[in-house]
Each structure stands twice: as structure tokens, then as C-alpha cells.
C-alpha positions as CSV (number, residue, x, y, z in Angstrom):
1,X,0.3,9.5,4.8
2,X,-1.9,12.1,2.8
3,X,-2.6,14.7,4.9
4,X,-6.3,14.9,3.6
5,X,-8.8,13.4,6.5
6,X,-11.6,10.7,6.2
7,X,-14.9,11.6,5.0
8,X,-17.5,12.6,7.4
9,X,-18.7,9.5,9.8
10,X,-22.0,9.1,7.6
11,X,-19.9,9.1,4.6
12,X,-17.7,6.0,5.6
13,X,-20.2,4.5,6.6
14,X,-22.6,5.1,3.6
15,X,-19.7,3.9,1.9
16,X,-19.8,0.4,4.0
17,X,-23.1,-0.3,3.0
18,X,-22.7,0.3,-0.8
19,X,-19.6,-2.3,-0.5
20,X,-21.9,-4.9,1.5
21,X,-24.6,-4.5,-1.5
22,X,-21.9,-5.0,-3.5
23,X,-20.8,-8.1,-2.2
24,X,-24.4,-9.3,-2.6
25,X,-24.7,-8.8,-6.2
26,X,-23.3,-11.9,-8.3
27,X,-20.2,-11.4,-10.6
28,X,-18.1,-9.3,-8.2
29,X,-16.8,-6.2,-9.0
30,X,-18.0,-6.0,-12.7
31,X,-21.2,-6.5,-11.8
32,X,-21.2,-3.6,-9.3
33,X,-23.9,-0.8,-10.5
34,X,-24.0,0.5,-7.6
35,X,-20.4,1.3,-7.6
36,X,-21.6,3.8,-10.8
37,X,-19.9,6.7,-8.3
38,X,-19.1,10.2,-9.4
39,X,-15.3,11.5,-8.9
40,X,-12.5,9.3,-8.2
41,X,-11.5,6.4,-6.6
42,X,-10.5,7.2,-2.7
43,X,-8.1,5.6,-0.6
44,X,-9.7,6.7,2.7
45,X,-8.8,4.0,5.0
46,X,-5.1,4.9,4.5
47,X,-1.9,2.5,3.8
48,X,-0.1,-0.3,5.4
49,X,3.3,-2.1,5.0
50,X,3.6,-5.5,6.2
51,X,6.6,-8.3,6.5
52,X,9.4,-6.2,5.5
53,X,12.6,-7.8,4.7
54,X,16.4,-6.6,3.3
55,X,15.1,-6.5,-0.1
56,X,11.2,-6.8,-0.2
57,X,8.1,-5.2,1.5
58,X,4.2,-5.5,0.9
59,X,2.0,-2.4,0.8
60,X,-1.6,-2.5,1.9
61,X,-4.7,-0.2,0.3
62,X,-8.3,-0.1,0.4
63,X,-10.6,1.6,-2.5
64,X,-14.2,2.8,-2.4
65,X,-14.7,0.9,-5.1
66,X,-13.2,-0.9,-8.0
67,X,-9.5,0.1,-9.4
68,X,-6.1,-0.9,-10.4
69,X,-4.0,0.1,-7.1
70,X,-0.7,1.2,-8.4
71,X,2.6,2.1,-6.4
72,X,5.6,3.8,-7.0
73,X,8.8,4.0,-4.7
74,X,11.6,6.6,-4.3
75,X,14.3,7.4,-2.0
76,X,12.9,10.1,-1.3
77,X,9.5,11.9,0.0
78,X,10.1,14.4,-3.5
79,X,9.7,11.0,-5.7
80,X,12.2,12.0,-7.6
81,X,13.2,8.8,-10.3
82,X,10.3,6.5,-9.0
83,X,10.1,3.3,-9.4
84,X,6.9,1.8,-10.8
85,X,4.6,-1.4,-9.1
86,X,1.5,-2.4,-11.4
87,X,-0.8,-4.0,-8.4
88,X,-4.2,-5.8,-8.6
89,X,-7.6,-5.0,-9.5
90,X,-9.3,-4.0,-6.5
91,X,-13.0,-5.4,-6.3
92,X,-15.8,-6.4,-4.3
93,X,-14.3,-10.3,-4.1
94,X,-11.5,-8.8,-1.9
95,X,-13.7,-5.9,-0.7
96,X,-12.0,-3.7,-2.1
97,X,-8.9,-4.2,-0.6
98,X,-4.8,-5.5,-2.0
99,X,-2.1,-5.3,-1.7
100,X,1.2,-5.2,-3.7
101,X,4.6,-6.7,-3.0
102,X,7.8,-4.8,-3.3
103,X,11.1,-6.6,-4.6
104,X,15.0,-5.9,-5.1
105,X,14.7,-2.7,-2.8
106,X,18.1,-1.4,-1.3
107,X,18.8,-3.0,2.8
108,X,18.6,-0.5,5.1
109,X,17.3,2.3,3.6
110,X,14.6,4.5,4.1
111,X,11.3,4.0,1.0
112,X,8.9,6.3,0.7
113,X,6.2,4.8,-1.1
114,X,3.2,6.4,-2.6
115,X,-0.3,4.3,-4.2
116,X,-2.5,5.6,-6.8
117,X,-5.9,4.0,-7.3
118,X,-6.8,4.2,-10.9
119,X,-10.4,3.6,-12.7
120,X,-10.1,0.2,-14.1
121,X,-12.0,1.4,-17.7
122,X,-10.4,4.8,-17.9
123,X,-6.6,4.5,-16.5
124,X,-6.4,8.6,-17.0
125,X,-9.0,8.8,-14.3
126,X,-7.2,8.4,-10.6
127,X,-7.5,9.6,-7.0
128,X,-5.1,11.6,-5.3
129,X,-2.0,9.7,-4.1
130,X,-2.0,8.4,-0.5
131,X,1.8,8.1,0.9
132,X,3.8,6.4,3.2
133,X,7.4,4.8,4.5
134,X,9.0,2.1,5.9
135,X,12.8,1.1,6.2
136,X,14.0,-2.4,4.7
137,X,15.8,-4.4,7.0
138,X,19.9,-3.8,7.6
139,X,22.1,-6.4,6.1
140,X,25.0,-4.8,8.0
141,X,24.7,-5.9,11.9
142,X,26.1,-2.0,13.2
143,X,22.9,-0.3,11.8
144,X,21.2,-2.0,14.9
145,X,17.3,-2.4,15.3
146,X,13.8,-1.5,17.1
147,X,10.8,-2.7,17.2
148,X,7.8,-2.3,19.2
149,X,4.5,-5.1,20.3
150,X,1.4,-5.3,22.0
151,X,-2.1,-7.1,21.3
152,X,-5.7,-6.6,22.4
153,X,-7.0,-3.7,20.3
154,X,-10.7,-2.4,21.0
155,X,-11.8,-5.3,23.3
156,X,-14.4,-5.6,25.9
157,X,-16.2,-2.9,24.6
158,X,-14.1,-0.4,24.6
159,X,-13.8,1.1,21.5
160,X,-12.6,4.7,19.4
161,X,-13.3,7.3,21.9
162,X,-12.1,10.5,20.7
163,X,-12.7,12.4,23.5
164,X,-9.4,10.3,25.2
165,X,-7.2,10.4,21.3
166,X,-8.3,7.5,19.8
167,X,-6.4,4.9,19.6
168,X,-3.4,7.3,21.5
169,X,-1.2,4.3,22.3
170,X,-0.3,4.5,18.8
171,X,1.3,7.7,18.3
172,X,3.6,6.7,21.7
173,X,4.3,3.9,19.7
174,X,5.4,5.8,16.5
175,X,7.4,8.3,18.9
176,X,10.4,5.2,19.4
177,X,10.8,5.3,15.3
178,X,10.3,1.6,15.3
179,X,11.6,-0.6,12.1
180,X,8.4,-2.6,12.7
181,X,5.5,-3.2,15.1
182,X,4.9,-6.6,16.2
183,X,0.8,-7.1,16.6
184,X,0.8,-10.0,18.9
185,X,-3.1,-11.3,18.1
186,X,-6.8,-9.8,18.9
187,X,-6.9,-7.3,16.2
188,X,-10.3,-7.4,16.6
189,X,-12.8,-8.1,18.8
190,X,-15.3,-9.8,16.2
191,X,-16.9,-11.1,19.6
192,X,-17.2,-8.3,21.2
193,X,-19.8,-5.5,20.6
194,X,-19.2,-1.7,21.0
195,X,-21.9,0.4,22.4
196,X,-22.2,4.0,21.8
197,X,-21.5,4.7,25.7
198,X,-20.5,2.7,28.6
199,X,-20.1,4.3,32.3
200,X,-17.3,4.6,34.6
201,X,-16.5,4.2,38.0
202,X,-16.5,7.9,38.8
203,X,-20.0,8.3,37.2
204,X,-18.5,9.6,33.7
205,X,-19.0,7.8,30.3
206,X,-16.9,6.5,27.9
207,X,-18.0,7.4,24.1
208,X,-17.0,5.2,21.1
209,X,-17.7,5.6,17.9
210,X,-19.7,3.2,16.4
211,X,-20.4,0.9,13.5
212,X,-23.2,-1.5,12.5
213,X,-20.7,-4.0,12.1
214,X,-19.6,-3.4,15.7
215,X,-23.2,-3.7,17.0
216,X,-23.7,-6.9,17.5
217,X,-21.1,-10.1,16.9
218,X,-19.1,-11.4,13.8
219,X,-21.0,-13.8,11.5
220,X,-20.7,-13.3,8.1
221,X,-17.7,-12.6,6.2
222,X,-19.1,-9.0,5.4
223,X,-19.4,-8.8,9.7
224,X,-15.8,-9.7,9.8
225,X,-14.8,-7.3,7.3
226,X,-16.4,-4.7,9.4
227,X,-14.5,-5.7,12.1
228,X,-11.3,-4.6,10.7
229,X,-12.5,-1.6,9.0
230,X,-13.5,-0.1,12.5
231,X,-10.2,0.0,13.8
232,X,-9.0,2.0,10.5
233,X,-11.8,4.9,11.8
234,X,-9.1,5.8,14.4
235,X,-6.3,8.8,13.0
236,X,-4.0,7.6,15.3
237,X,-3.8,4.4,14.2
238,X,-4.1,5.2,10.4
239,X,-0.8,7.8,10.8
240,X,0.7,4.7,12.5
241,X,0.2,2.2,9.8
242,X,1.7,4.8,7.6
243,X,5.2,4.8,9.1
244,X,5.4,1.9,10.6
245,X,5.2,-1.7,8.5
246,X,3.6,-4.5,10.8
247,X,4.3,-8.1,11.6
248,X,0.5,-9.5,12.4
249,X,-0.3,-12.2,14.0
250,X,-3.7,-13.6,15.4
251,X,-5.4,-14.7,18.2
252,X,-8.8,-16.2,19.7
253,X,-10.6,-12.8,19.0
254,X,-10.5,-12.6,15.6
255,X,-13.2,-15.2,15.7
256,X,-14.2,-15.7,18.8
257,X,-13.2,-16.0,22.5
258,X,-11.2,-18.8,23.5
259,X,-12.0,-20.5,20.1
260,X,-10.2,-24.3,19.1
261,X,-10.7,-26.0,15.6
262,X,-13.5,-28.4,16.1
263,X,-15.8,-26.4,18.8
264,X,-19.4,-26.5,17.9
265,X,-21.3,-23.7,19.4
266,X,-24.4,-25.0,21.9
267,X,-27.5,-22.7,22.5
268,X,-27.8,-19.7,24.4
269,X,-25.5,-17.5,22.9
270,X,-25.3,-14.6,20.6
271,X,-24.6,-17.2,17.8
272,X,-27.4,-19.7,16.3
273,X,-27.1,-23.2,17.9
274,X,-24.7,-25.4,16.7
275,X,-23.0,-22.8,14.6
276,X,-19.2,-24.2,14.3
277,X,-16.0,-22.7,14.9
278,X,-14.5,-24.0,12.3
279,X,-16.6,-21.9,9.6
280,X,-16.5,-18.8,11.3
281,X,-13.0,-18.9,11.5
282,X,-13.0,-19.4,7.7
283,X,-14.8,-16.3,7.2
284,X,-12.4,-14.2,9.8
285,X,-8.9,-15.7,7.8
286,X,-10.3,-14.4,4.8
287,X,-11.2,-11.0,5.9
288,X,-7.9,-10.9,8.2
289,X,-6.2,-11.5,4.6
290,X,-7.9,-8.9,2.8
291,X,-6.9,-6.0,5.4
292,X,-3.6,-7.1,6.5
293,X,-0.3,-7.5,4.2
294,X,1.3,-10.8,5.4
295,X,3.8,-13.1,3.2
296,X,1.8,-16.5,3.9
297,X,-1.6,-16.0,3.2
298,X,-2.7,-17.6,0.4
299,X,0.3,-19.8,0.0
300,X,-1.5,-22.5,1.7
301,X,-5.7,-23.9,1.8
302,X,-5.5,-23.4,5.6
303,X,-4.2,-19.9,5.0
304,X,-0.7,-20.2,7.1
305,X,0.1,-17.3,9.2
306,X,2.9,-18.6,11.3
307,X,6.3,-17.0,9.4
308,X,9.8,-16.4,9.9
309,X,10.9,-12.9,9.2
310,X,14.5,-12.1,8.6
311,X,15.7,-8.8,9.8
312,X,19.0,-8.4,9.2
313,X,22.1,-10.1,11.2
314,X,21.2,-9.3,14.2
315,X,17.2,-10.5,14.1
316,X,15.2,-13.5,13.3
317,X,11.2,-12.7,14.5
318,X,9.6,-16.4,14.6
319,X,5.7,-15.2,14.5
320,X,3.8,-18.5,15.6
321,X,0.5,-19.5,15.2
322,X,-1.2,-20.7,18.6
323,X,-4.8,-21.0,17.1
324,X,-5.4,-22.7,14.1
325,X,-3.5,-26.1,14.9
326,X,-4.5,-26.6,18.6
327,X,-6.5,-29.3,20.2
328,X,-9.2,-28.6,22.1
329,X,-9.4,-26.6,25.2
330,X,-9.7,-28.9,28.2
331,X,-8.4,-29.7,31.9
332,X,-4.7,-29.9,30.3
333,X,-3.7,-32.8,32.1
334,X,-3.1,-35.7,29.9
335,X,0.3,-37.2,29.9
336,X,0.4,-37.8,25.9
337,X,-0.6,-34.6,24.0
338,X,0.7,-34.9,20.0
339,X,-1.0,-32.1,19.0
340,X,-0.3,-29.6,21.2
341,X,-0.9,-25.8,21.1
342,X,1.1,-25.8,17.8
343,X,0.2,-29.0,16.2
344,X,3.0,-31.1,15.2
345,X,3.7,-29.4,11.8
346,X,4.4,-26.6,13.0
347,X,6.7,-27.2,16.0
348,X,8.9,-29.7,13.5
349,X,9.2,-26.0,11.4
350,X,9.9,-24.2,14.3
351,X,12.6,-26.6,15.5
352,X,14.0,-26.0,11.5
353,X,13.9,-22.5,11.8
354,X,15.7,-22.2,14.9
355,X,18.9,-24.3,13.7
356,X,18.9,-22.9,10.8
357,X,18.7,-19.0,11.9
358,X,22.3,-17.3,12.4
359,X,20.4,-14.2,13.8
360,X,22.0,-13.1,17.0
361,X,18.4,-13.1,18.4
362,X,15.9,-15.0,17.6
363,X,12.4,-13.5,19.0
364,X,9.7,-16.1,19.4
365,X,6.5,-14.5,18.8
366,X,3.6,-16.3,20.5
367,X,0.0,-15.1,20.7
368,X,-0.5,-16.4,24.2
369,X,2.2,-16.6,27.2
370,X,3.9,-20.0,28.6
371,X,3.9,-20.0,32.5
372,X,0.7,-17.6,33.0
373,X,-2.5,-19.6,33.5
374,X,-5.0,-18.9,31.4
375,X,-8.5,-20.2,32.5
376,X,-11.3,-21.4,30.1
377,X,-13.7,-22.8,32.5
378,X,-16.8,-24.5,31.4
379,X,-20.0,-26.1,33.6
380,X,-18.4,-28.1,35.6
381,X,-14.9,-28.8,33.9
382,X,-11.8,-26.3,34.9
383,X,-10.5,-25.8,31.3
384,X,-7.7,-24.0,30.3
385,X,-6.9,-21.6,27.3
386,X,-3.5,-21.1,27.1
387,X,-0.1,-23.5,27.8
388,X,-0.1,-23.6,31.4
389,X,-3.2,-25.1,34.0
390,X,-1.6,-24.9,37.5
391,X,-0.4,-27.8,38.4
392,X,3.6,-26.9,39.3
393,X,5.1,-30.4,38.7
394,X,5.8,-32.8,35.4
395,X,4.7,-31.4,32.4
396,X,1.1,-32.1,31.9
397,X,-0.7,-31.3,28.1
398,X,0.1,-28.6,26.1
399,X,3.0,-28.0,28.4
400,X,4.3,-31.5,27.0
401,X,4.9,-29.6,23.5
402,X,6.7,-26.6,25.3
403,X,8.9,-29.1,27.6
404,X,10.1,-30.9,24.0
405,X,10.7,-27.3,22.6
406,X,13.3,-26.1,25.2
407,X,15.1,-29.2,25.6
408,X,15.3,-28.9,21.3
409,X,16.8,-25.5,22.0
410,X,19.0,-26.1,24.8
411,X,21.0,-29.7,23.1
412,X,21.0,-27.8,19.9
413,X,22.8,-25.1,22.0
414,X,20.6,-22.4,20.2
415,X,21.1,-19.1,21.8
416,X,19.4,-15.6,21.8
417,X,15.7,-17.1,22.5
418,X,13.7,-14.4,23.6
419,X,9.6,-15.0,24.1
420,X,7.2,-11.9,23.9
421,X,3.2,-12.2,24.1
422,X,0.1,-10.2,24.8
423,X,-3.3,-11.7,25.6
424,X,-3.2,-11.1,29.5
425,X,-3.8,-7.5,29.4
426,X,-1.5,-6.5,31.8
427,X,2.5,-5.9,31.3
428,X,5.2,-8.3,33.1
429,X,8.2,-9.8,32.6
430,X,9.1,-13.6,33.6
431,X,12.3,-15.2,33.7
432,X,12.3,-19.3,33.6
433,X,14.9,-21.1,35.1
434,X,15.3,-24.7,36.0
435,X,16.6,-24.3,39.1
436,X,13.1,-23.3,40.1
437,X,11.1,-25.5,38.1
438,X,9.5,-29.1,37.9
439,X,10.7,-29.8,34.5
440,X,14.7,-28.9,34.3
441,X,15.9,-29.7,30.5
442,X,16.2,-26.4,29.2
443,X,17.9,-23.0,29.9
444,X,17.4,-20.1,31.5
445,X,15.3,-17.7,29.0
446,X,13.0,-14.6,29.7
447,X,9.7,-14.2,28.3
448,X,7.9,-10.5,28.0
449,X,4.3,-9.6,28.0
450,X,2.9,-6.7,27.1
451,X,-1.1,-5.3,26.0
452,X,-3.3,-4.4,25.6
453,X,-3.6,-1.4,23.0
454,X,-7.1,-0.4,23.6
455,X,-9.3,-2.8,25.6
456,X,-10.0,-4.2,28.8
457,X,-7.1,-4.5,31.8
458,X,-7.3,-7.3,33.8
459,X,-4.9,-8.3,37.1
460,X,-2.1,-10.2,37.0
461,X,-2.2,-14.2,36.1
462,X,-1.5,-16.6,38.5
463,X,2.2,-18.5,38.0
464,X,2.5,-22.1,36.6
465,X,5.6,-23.7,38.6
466,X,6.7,-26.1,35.7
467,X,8.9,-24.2,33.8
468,X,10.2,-22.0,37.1
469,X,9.0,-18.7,36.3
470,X,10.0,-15.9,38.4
471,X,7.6,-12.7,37.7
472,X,10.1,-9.9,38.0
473,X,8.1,-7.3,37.5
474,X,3.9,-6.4,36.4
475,X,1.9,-3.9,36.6
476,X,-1.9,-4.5,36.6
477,X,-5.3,-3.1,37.8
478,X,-6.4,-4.5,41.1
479,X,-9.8,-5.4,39.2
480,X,-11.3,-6.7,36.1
481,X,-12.1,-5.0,32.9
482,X,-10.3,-1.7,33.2
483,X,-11.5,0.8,30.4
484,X,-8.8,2.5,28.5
485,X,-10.2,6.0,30.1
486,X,-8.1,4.6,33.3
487,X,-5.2,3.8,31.9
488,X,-3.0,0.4,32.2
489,X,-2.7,0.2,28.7
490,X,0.5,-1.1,27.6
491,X,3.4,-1.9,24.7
492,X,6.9,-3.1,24.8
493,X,9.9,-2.2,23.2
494,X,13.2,-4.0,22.2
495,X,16.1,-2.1,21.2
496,X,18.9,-4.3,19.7
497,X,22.6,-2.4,19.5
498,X,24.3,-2.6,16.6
499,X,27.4,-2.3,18.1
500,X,27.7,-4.5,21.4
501,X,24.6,-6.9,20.3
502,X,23.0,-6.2,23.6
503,X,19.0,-6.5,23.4
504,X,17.3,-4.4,25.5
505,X,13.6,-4.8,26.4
506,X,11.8,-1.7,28.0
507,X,7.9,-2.2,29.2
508,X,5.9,1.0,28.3
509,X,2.9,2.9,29.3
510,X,0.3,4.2,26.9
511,X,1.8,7.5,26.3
512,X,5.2,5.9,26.2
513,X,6.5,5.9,30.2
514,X,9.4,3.7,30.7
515,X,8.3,1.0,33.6
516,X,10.5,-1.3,33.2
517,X,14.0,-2.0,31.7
518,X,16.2,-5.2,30.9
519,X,19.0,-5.8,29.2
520,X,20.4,-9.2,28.0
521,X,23.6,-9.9,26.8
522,X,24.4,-11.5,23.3
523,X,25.9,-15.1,22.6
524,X,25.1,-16.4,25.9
525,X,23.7,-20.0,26.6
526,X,20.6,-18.9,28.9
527,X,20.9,-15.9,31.3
């Protein structure tokens, strides 16, 4: 990454609200007077990769106003030889943002990449390069891989306080050299205001910055797109996305807590009366498009985010979509549930996936864990959010979907199934056997959760019996809504051996402490 800082707060800011005029004005980005700026275009917000493969990659920018983003590769960080990408206009229809895919790169190598913004009427005129790296996937299985994940990022109100290092999770993060970070959902917090100060059990206060977006809840698309821009204030995060290509996923918080397709907003909340779900989501897929570089978006009208991403021999990452295709949250006890958590769709592709992978591990990515209850209570009605409601016997709802899932996996005789989730906000590891559990067609696996990044800690979830899950290990607060200032903030590693196959899971503190290790075995049939 350029070693050149952000602008002064008012300056990013000042630049927000010349983009949201923008956005007002008709025509998009060529008719944009007010983008009429001196100098040259800026990359301030930094650069992402995204979705890396053997042989392909796609890089993330964001301008300060209109221009060509262009990238060049080389081997490296000299850019000696590069090779030349011709991206996209940049304008105020994506706000600015773009990104560029990379094809026929070598496997397993390190690319240093570097993007030049470029005035779209004067090609001679561009801002100073902003630079960054990622390695390509192995396509020999002794190169071995890593990879880190975690969720939950500036939640509850908790947001950049710099007094603490940001978002200081982050550079623990980069310290493992990860091939990739796996973002397991809640990006943002569109729901979620931050205030300027928020006290402390021992009497102290917790400073964020803050944003107008961030001072009150998502609406509008241009709210959204605040949402995301926020998190790119933090330098730990920004040196992060530098180095480290992601794998996104997303969750309830990107539009709102606990959200389904279909919910209609009542009154008496921060939202106008019968404001739907439906269209706010909308507004968040587009924005979580614009600042995120992900393979499926845009292939599809409902903007598909669930993916398969190849990494080499040794790795298959299955990133699910719990969200979009869900029914609506409810008691979870019907004894016929086609749609699922997944919707049918997209459990028929995951079934695919998984018999078709040869990956000696195959992660299963899911935004929200299987055996951990997950309330959603309403007036009157004991809802639930997630797979599990806490009834230990038969399958019941959503865990219907799950119960046809292992019992795929287990007569398909597909092995290396490992599950890893956020969304709790606490760190714990589950293994599910049948020997303990109501429902017994399906073998042994473990699932891992781990989060959040920068928000709220909350204690442990209570244990749904149907699928046997034995917590072997957590570590939570003993109360709610723990501020980052206190710790308990949480991310995951999995270190796969290149030369024995073993996968190796360790749970991790903020600043990188090893709480927890496990190491499972490759080739085996459950374990």
C-alpha cells in the first residue's frame, strides 16, 4: 500500500458530501460539476483484492471522483516488465468505486499489483499509484495453505477508536501471512449508529470516530455506501486489505438485524412504518457490490453471493449465503420446511459442489452457526434467527435442510467437511457426533466459530441437542455487549500442511494469542 496517509478527517469527509451531491445530480458522472476538482484523482480509501484463484484475482479501488482505474502487475515490488489491465470508468453510478479482474496469472506466486487512477478527458493527468499484493492460489498440494476469519466488524456501537489502534485485530491478523481472510458476514452495521463517546464500566469512555452516515441508521443507498466507507477510515484495516485478498460474505447487518426476505417493518422504530426489507436490502447488495471485489455479483438479478473458491489441491472454501433465500424467522418448529435457511436452489448447488470438489478439505463457510441457538424473539412468539431453536430431538424447521445436508455428505462418503462461522460474538469450537444426538444420519464433523472483529461480545449460546454438539472449548464475557476496549475480540486460523494434509485450526485473541488448537487428520470419514 502507498505509504502516503488519508487526508485530514474534514477532508474525507468533505469529500463524502461532494460524492452524495453527486449522486443527486442526473446523468451520473458526466454530469458532475461539482467534481470540477483541482489536482489529481486520489485513491485515498486504499486497495483490495478479492476471490483469488490459481490464475485470476480481482482488485478493488475507490476515486474522489471520476477516472479510468488502471492496473499493472509484476513479480516484483520494483515493477519491473509489468503487465498492463485497462479497468473501468469510475463514476458517481458506482460511487466512485471498481474494480478490475486479473487473468492468466502464474499459481502460487507472489503479485504485486499497483492502480493508477487516470482523468477520464486528459489520460496524461493521474494520481500517484497506490500498491498492493496477494498470492494466487498453489496448484501443487506441498506449497500448503493459511487463511484467517472472523465477522462482526464495528457493531453495537462500537466503532474506530484510535486511542485503543483502530481496528488492531487486523494487523494480528496480517502477522500469520494469510493467503486470504475469510469475512464471515456483518461488515457493517448499517443498523447500528456510532456515537462520538460511549462510557465504560470503570467510568472511562470509549471515542469513535464518526461519520454522518454512521449517525443514525441505513436508508438510502448513499446511507449504505457510508456504511462501508467508515470502516476504510481505519489504517489498520486499510494496510490489511492491502496484503491480504478477502473472501466476503454477508450477514443480517448489512441491512438490518435479524432481517428475512419478505419482513415489512411496523411502527416504532428508527425506520418509517411499513418500510420493507426487501428494498433496503436492495440498496445494501448494491453498495456491498460497489466496495467489495467478489466473482458473483452482477452475474445474477438477485446479485448471488454464495461461491465456490478453488484454492489449490488441498482447498475448496464453499462461502454460503444464509440471508437472501431464507424463510421467515419464526418458532422453527414445523415438520416440513422446503425452503430452508438456504432455499432450495442453493442447497441442490451445494450438494453439486461438494461431489464434484477433489479438494482434500472442503471449508463450508456459513454466516450463522448450526447447533448454537440463536433467538429472534418477538411480542409474544419465541422466534429464532439462526438453524437451531432448542428443542434437542427430531429435526424441527430449518434444521430439516441441515439434517438432508449431512446425510448428502455422509452416503456420498464426502470427506474433509469442516464448518467455520461468526455471528455469536464469542470464540468456540463444537464437534457433532451422532452418538450424541437426536438425528444420527451423518458423521462426525467439527464446526468453528470465531468474532467478532470490532463490536460487541456477548456470552456463550446455549447448545441445540439435535445434531450432538459437544462445545469443547469457548471463551466469552460473562455479560452482554462487551466493548472492544475490554477485549474478547476474536479470529480464527487454519493452517493446512502441504506435506501431511493435516488441517489445523487455532482460535485467536485480538492481538493474535493462541487459545485454542486442533488438529484434524486428512482423508478420514468423520473424526
Amino acid at each position: 500500500m502507498s505509504e502516503r496517509s488519508l487526508p485530514g478527517r474534514r477532508g474525507v469527509l468533505r469529500g463524502a458530501a461532494l460524492a452524495s451531491a453527486a449522486l443527486a445530480l442526473p446523468g451520473g458522472a458526466g454530469a458532475a460539476p461539482a467534481f470540477a476538482l483541482s489536482g489529481r484523482p486520489r485513491a485515498d480509501w486504499g486497495v483490495q483484492a478479492g476471490d483469488v484463484t490459481v490464475d485470476s484475482g480481482l482488485v478493488w479501488v475507490r476515486s474522489d471522483r471520476p477516472a479510468r482505474m488502471i492496473v499493472e502487475t509484476a513479480a516484483t515490488e520494483s515493477f519491473r516488465e509489468p503487465r498492463r489491465w485497462q479497468g473501468p470508468l469510475l463514476g458517481a453510478d458506482t460511487d466512485f468505486t471498481g474494480t478490475t479482474r486479473l487473468r492468466g496469472l502464474p499459481a502460487g506466486e507472489q503479485i504485486h499489483y499497483r492502480v493508477t487512477l487516470a482523468d477520464p478527458d486528459d489520460p496524461r493527468r493521474t494520481g500517484e499509484p497506490v500498491t498492493g499484493t496477494f498470492r494466487t492460489a498453489p496448484d501443487k498440494r506441498r506449497r500448503g495453505v493459511r487463511f484467517v476469519w472472523s465477522g462482526d466488524l464495528a457493531g453495537q456501537g462500537w466503532g474506530i477508536n484510535e486511542s485503543i489502534g483502530g481496528y488492531r485485530i487486523f494487523d494480528a491478523m496480517a502477522r500469520t501471512d494469510p493467503d486470504f481472510f475469510l469475512c464471515s458476514g456483518d461488515n457493517i452495521y448499517a443498523d447500528g449508529p456510532i456515537p462520538a463517546t460511549a462510557a465504560l464500566p470503570d467510568g472511562s469512555l470509549y471515542r469513535s470516530l464518526t461519520t454522518e452516515a454512521k449517525s443514525h441508521v441505513a436508508i438510502t443507498l448513499d446511507d449504505y455506501r457510508g456504511n462501508f466507507r467508515y470502516n476504510l477510515l481505519d489504517d489498520a484495516l486499510r494496510r490489511f486489505n492491502a496484503r491480504v485478498p478477502g473472501v466476503i460474505q454477508w450477514d443480517d447487518h448489512e441491512v438490518r438485524n435479524n432481517w428475512y426476505p419478505g419482513e415489512v417493518i411496523g411502527s416504532g422504530t428508527p425506520y418509517p412504518a411499513g418500510t420493507r426489507l426487501d428494498d433496503l436490502a436492495h440498496r445494501s447488495r448494491r453498495a456491498f457490490s460497489e466496495y467489495f471485489p467478489i466473482s458473483t455479483l452482477g452475474t445474477r438479478p438477485d446479485g448471488r453471493i454464495y461461491r465456490v473458491l478453488r484454492h489449490g489441491p488441498l482447498l475448496d472454501v464453499f462461502v454460503l449465503d444464509m440471508r437472501t433465500y431464507r424463510n421467515a424467522n419464526s418458532p422453527d418448529d414445523q415438520t416440513t420446511d422446503p425452503v430452508g435457511i438456504l432455499g432450495r436452489e442453493q442447497l441442490e448447488w451445494l450438494k453439486r459442489e461438494l461431489s464434484a470438489s477433489r479438494a482434500v478439505w472442503k471449508v463450508i463457510a456459513a454466516d450463522m452457526p448450526l447447533g448454537l441457538v440463536v433467538p429472534d424473539p418477538v411480542e409474544g412468539r419465541p422466534d429464532f434467527e439462526a438453524v437451531a431453536q432448542g428443542d434437542p430431538g427430531a429435526p424441527l424447521g430449518r434444521e430439516l435442510q441441515i439434517a438432508e445436508l449431512l446425510r448428502f455428505i455422509k452416503h456420498r462418503r464426502i470427506t474433509g467437511t469442516v464448518w467455520l462461522t461468526a455471528d455469536v460474538h464469542h470464540t468456540s469450537a463444537q464437534h457433532y457426533d451422532p452418538a450424541r444426538a437426536a438425528f444420527k444420519d451423518f458423521e462426525p464433523f467439527w464446526e468453528f466459530v470465531s468474532g467478532p472483529l470490532n463490536a460487541g461480545a456477548f456470552p456463550a449460546s446455549a447448545l441445540d441437542g439435535t445434531f450432538g454438539p459437544d462445545r469443547v472449548f469457548v471463551k466469552a464475557p460473562a455479560v452482554s455487549n462487551v466493548s472492544p476496549a475490554e477485549g474478547y475480540q476474536f479470529f480464527g486460523e487454519v493452517d493446512i500442511d502441504g506435506a501431511s494434509g493435516e488441517l489445523t485450526v487455532r482460535l485467536r485473541e485480538y492481538d493474535g494469542t493462541v487459545l485454542f488448537t486442533r488438529t484434524l487428520r486428512p482423508g478420514l470419514v468423520g473424526q
